[in-house]
N, CA, C and O of each residue as an XYZ file, in Angstrom:
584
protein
N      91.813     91.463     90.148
C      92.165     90.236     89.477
C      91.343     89.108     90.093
O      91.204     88.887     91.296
N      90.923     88.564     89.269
C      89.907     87.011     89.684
C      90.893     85.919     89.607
O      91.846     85.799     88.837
N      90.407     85.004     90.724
C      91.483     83.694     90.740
C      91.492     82.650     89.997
O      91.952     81.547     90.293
N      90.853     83.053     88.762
C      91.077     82.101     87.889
C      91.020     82.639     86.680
O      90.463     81.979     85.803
N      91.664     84.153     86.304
C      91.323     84.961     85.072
C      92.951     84.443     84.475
O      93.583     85.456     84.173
N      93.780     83.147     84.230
C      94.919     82.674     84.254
C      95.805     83.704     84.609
O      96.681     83.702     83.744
N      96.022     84.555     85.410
C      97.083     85.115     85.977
C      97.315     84.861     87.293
O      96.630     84.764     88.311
N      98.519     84.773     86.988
C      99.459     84.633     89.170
C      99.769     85.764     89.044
O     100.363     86.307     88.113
N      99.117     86.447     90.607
C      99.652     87.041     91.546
C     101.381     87.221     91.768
O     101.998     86.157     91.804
N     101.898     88.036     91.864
C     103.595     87.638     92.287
C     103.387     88.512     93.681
O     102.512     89.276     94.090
N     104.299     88.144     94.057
C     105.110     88.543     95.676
C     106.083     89.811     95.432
O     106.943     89.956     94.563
N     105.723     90.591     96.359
C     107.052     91.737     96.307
C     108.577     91.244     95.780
O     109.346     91.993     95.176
N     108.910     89.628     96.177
C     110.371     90.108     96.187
C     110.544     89.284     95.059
O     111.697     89.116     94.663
N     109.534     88.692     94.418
C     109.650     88.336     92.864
C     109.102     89.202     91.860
O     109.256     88.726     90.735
N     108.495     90.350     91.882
C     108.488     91.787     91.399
C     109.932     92.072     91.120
O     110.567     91.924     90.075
N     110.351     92.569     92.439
C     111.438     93.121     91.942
C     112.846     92.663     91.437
O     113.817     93.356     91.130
N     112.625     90.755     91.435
C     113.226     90.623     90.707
C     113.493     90.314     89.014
O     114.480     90.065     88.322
N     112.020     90.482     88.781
C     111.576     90.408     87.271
C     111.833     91.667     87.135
O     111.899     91.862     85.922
N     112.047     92.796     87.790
C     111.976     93.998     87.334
C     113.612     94.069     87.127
O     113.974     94.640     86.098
N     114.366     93.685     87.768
C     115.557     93.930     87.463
C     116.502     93.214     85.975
O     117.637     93.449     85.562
N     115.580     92.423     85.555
C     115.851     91.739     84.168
C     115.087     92.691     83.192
O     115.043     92.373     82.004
N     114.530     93.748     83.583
C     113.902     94.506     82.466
C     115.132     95.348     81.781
O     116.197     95.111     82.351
N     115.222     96.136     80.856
C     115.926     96.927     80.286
C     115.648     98.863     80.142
O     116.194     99.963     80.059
N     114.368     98.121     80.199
C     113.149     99.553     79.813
C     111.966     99.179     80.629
O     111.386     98.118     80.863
N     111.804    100.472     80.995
C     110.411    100.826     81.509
C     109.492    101.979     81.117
O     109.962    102.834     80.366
N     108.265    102.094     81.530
C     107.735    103.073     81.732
C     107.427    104.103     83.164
O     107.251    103.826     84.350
N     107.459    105.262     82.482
C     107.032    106.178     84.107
C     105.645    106.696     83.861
O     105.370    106.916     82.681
N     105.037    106.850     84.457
C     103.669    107.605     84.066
C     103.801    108.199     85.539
O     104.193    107.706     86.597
N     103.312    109.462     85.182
C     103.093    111.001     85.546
C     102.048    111.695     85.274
O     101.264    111.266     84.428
N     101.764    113.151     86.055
C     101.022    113.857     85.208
C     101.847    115.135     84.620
O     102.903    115.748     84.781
N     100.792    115.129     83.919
C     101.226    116.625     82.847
C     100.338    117.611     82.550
O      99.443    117.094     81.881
N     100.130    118.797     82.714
C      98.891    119.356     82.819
C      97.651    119.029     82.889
O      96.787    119.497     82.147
N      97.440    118.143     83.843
C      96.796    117.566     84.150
C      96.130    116.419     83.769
O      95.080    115.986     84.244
N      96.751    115.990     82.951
C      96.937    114.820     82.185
C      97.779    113.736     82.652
O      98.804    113.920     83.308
N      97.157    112.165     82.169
C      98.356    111.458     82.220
C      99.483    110.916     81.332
O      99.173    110.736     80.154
N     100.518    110.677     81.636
C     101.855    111.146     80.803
C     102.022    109.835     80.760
O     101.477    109.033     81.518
N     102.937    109.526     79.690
C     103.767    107.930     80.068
C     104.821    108.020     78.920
O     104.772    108.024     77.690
N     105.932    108.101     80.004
C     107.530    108.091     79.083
C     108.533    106.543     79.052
O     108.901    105.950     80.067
N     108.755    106.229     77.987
C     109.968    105.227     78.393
C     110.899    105.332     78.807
O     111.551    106.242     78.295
N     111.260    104.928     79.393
C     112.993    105.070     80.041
C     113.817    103.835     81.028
O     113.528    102.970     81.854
N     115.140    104.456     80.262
C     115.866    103.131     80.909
C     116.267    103.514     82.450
O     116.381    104.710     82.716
N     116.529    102.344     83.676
C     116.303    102.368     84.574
C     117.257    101.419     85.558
O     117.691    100.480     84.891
N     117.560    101.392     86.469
C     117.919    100.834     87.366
C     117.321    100.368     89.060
O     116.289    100.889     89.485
N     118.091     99.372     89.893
C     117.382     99.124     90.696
C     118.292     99.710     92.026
O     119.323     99.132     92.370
N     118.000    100.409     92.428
C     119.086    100.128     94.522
C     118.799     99.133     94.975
O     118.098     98.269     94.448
N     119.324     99.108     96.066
C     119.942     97.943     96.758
C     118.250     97.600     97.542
O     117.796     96.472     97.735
N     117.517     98.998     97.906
C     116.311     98.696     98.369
C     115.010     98.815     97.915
O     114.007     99.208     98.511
N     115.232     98.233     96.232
C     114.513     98.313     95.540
C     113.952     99.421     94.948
O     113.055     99.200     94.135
N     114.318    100.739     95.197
C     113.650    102.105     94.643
C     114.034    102.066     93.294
O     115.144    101.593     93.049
N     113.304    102.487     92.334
C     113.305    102.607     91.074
C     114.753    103.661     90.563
O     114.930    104.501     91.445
N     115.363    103.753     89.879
C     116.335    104.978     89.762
C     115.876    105.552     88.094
O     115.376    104.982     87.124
N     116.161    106.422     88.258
C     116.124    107.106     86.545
C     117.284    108.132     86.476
O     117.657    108.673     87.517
N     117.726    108.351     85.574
C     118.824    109.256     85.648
C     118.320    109.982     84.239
O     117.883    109.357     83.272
N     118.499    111.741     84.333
C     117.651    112.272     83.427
C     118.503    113.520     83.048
O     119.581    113.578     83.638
N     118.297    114.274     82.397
C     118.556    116.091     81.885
C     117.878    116.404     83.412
O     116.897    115.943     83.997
N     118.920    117.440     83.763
C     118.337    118.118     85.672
C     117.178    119.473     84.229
O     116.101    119.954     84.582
N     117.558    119.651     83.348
C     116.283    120.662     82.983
C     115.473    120.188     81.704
O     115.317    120.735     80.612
N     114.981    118.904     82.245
C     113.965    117.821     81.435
C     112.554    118.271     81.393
O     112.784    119.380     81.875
N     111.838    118.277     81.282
C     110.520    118.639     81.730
C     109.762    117.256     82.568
O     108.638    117.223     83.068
N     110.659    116.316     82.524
C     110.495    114.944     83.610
C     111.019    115.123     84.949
O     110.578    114.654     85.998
N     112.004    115.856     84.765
C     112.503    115.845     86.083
C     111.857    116.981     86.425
O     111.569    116.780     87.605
N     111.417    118.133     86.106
C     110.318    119.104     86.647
C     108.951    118.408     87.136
O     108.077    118.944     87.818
N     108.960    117.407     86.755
C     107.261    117.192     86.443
C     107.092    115.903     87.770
O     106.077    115.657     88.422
N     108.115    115.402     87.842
C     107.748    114.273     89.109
C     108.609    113.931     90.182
O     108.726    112.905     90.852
N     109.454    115.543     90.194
C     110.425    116.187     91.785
C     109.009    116.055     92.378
O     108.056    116.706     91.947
N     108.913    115.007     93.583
C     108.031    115.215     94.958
C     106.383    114.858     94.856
O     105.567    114.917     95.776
N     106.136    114.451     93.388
C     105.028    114.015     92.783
C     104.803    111.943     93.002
O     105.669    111.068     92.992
N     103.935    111.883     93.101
C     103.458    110.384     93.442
C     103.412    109.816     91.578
O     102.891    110.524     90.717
N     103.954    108.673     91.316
C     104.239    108.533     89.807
C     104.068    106.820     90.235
O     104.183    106.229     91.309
N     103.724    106.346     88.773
C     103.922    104.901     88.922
C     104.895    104.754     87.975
O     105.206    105.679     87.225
N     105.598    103.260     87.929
C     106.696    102.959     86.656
C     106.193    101.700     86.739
O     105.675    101.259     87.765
N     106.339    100.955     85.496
C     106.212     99.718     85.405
C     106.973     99.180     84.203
O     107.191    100.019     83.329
N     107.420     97.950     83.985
C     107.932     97.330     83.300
C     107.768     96.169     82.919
O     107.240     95.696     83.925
N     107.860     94.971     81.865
C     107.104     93.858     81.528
C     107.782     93.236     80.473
O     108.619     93.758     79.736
N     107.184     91.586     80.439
C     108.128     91.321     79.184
C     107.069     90.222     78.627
O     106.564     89.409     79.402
N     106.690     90.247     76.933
C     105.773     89.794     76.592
C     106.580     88.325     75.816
O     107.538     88.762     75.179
N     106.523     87.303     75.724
C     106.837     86.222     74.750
C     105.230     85.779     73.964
O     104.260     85.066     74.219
N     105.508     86.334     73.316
C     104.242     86.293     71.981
C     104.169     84.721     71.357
O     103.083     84.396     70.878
N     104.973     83.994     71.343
C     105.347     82.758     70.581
C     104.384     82.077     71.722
O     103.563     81.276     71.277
N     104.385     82.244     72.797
C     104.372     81.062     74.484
C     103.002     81.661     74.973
O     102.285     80.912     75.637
N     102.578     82.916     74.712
C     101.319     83.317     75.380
C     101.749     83.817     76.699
O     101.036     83.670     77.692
N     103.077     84.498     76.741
C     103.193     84.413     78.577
C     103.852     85.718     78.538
O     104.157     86.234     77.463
N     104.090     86.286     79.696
C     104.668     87.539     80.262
C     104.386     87.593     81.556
O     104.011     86.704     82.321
N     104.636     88.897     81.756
C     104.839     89.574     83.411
C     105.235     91.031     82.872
O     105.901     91.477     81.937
N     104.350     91.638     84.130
C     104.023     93.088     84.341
C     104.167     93.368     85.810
O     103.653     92.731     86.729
N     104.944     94.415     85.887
C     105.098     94.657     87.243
C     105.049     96.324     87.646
O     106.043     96.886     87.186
N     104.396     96.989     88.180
C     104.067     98.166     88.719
C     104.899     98.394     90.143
O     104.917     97.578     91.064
N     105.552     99.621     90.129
C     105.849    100.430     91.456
C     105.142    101.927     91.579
O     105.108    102.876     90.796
N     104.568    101.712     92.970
C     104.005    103.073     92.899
C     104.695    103.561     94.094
O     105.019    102.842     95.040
N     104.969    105.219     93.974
C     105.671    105.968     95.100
C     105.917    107.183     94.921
O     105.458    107.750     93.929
N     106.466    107.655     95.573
C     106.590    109.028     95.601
C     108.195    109.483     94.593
O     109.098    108.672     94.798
N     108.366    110.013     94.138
C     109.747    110.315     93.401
C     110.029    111.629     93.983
O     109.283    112.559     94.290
N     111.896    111.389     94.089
C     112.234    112.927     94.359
C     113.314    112.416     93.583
O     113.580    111.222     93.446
N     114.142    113.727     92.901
C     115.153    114.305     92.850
C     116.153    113.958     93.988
O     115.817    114.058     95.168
N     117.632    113.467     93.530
C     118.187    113.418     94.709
C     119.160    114.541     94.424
O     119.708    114.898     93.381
N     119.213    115.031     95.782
C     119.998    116.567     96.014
C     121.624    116.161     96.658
O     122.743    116.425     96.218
N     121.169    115.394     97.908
C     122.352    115.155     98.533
C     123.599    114.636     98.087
O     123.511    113.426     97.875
N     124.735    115.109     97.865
C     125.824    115.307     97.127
C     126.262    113.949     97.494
O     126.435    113.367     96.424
N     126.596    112.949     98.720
C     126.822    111.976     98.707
C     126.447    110.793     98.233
O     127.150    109.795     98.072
N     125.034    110.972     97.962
C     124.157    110.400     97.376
C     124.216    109.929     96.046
O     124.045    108.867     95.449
N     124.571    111.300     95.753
C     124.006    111.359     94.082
C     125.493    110.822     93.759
O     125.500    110.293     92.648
N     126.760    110.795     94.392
C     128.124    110.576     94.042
C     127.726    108.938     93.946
O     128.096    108.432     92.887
N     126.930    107.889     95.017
C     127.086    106.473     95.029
C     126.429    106.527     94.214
O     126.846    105.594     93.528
N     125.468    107.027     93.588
C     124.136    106.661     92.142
C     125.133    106.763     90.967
O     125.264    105.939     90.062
N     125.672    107.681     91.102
C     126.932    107.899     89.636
C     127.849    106.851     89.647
O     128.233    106.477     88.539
N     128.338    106.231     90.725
C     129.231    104.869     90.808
C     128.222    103.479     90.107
O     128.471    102.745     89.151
N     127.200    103.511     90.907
C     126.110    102.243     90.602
C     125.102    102.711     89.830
O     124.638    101.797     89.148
N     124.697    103.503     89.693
C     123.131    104.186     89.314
C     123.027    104.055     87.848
O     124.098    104.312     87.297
N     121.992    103.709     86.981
C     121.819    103.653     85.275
C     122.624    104.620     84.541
O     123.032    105.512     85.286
N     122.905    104.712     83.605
C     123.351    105.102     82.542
C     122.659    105.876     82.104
O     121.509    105.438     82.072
N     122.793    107.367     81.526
C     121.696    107.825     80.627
C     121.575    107.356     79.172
O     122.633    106.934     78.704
N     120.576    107.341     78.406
C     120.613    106.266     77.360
C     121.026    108.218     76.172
O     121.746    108.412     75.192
N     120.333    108.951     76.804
C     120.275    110.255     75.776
C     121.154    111.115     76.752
O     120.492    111.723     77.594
N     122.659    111.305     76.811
C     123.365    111.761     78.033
C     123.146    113.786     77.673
O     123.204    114.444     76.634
N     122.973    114.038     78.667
C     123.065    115.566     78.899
C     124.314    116.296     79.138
O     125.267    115.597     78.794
N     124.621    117.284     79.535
C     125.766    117.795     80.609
C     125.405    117.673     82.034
O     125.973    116.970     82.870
N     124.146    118.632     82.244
C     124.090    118.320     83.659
C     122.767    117.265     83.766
O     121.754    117.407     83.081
N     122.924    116.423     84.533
C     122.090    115.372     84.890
C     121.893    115.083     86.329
O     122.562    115.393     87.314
N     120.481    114.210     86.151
C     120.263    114.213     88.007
C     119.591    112.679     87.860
O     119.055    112.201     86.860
N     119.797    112.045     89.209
C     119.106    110.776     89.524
C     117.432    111.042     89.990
O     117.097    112.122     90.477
N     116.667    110.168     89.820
C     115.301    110.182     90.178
C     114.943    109.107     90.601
O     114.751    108.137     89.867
N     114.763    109.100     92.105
C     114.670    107.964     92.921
C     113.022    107.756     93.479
O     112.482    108.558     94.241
N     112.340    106.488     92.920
C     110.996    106.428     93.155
C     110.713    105.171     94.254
O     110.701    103.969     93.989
N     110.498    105.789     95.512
C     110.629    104.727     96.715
C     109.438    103.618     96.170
O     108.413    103.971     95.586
N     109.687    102.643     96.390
C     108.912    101.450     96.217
C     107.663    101.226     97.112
O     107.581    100.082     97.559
N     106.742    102.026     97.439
C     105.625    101.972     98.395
C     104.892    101.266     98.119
O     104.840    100.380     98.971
N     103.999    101.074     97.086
C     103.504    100.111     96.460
C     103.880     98.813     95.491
O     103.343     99.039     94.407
N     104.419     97.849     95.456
C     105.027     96.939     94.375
C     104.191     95.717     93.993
O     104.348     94.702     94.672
N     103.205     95.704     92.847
C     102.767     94.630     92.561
C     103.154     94.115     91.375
O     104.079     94.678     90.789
N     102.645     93.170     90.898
C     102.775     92.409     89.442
C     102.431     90.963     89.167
O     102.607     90.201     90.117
N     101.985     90.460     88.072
C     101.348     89.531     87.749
C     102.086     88.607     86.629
O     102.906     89.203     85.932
N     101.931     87.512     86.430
C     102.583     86.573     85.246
C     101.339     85.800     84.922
O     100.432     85.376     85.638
N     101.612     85.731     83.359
C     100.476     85.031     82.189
C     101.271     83.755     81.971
O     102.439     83.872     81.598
N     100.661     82.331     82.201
C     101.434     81.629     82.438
C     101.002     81.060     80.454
O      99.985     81.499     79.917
N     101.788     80.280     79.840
C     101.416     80.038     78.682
C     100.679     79.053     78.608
O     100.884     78.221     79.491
N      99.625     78.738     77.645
C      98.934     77.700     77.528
C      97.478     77.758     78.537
O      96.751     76.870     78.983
N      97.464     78.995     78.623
C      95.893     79.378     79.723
C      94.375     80.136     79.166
O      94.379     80.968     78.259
N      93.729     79.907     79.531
C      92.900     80.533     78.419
C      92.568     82.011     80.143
O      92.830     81.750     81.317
N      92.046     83.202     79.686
C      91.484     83.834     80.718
C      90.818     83.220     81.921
O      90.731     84.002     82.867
N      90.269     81.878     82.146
C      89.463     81.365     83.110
C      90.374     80.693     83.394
O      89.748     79.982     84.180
N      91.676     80.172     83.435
C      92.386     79.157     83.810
C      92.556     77.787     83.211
O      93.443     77.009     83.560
N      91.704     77.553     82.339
C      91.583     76.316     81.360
C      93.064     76.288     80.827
O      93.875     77.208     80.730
N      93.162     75.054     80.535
C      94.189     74.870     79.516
C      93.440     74.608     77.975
O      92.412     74.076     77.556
N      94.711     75.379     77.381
C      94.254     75.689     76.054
C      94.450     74.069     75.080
O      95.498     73.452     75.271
N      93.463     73.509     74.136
C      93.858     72.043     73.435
C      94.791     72.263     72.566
O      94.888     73.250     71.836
N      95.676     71.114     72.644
C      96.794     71.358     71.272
C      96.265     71.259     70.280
O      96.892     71.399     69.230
């Protein structure tokens, strides 16, 4: 990003709080060796790790148990010229531990497509960036004439 291509930079802990006003996200993965990108609804922990709650015999939850995945989420106002995009990159596992997975079922997302058996998918926050389009900017930072 160039410092004057009209985008701000955001800070980790304003990432994740634009991320927590999202509804939907994306995960991107791979898939036979390909890259994948699913929507899905999502939640936040307390230490920012991404949560997903899925079918335990999804071909998602096969596909990014212990795999490095990014998710990102964003929100465009088309009328204003403005948004924000925010990326987490990390490692995802499956959570196994029975205590665990009991506090994710108390707090943890909702499945939007519910299964019988289901599992949480917790993507540690190792990487967290994201950017905001402020309205009224042209790519170089100019302001745009009324």
């Amino acid at each position: 990003m160039y410092p004057n291509d009209g985008f701000r930079e955001l800070g980790r802990h304003e990432c994740l709080r634009l991320l927590a006003t999202a509804p939907v996200g994306r995960i991107v993965y791979t898939r036979q060796a390909l890259p994948a990108v699913v929507p899905v609804g999502f939640g936040l922990d307390t230490d920012g790790a991404v949560l997903l709650r899925t079918s335990a015999t999804s071909e998602l939850a096969r596909a990014v148990d212990s795999a490095v995945v990014a998710f990102e989420a964003d929100a465009a106002h088309v009328d204003t010229h403005s948004g924000w995009s925010v990326v987490v990159t990390g490692r995802a596992e499956i959570v196994r531990d029975p205590p665990e997975a009991a506090r994710l079922e108390r707090i943890g997302p909702r499945s939007w497509a519910p299964s019988p058996e289901e599992v949480f998918v917790r993507i540690e926050p190792e990487l967290v960036t994201g950017r905001e389009l402020a309205a009224g900017r042209t790519m170089y930072g100019l302001h745009l004439s009324a």
